[in-house]
C-alpha positions as CSV (number, residue, x, y, z in Angstrom):
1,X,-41.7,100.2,-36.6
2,X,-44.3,101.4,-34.8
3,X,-48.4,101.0,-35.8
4,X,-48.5,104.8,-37.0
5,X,-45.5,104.3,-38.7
6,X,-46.7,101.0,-40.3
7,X,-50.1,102.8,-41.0
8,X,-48.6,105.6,-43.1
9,X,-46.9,103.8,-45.2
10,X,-49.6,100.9,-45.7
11,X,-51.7,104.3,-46.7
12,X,-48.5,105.5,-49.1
13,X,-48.9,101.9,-50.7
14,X,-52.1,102.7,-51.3
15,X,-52.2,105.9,-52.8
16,X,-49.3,104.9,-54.9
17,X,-51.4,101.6,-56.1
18,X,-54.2,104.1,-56.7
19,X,-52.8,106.3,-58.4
20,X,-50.7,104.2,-60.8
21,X,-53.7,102.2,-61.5
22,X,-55.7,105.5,-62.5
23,X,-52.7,106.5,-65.0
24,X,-54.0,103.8,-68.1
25,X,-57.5,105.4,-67.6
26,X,-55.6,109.1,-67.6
27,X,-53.4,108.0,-70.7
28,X,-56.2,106.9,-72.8
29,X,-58.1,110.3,-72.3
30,X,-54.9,112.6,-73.6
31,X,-51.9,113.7,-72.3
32,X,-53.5,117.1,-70.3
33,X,-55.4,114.0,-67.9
34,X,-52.0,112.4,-67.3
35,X,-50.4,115.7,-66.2
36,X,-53.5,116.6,-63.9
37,X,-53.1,113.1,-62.2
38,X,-49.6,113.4,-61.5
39,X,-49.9,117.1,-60.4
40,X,-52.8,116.3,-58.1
41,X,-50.7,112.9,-57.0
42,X,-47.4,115.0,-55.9
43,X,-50.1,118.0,-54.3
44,X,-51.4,115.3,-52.3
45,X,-48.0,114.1,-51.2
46,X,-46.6,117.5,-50.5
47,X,-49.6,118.5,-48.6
48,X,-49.5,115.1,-46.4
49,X,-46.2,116.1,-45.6
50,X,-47.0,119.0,-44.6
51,X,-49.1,117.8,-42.2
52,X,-46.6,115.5,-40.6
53,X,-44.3,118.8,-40.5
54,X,-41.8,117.9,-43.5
55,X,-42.3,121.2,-45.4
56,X,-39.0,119.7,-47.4
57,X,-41.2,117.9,-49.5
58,X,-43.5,120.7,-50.5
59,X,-40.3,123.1,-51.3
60,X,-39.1,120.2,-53.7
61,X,-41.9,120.5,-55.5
62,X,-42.4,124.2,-56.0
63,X,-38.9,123.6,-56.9
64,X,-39.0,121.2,-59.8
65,X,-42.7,122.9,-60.9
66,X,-40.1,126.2,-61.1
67,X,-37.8,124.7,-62.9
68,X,-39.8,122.8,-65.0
69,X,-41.7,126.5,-66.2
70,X,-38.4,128.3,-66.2
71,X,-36.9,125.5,-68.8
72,X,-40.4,126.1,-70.9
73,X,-41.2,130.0,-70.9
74,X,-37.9,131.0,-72.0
């Protein structure tokens, strides 16, 4: 593994620990606070990916966020 390898995914720990810590603090504020932190989490990763040129992970979200709104508005 190389040190940019080894890099992004010590800075993927990170986030992950980061954002999973923030989720009691969302939960005890309501449910609309856990959705926003889990929507801004997966922007984040689909946007980082992005930038590495893996647009797969960005059209798997605006897949499941499709979904997920077809399965509710109808």
């Amino acid at each position: 593994m190389t040190a940019a390898q080894k890099a992004a995914q010590r800075r993927l720990a990170n986030q992950a620990k980061h954002y999973n810590g923030r989720q009691a603090e969302a939960v005890q504020k309501g449910p609309m606070h856990v959705v926003a932190l889990w929507f801004d989490a997966s922007r984040m990763v689909a946007k980082n990916a992005l930038e590495d040129g893996d647009p797969a992970v960005a059209n798997a979200l605006a897949s499941h966020l499709h979904d997920f709104f077809q399965r509710y508005t109808q």
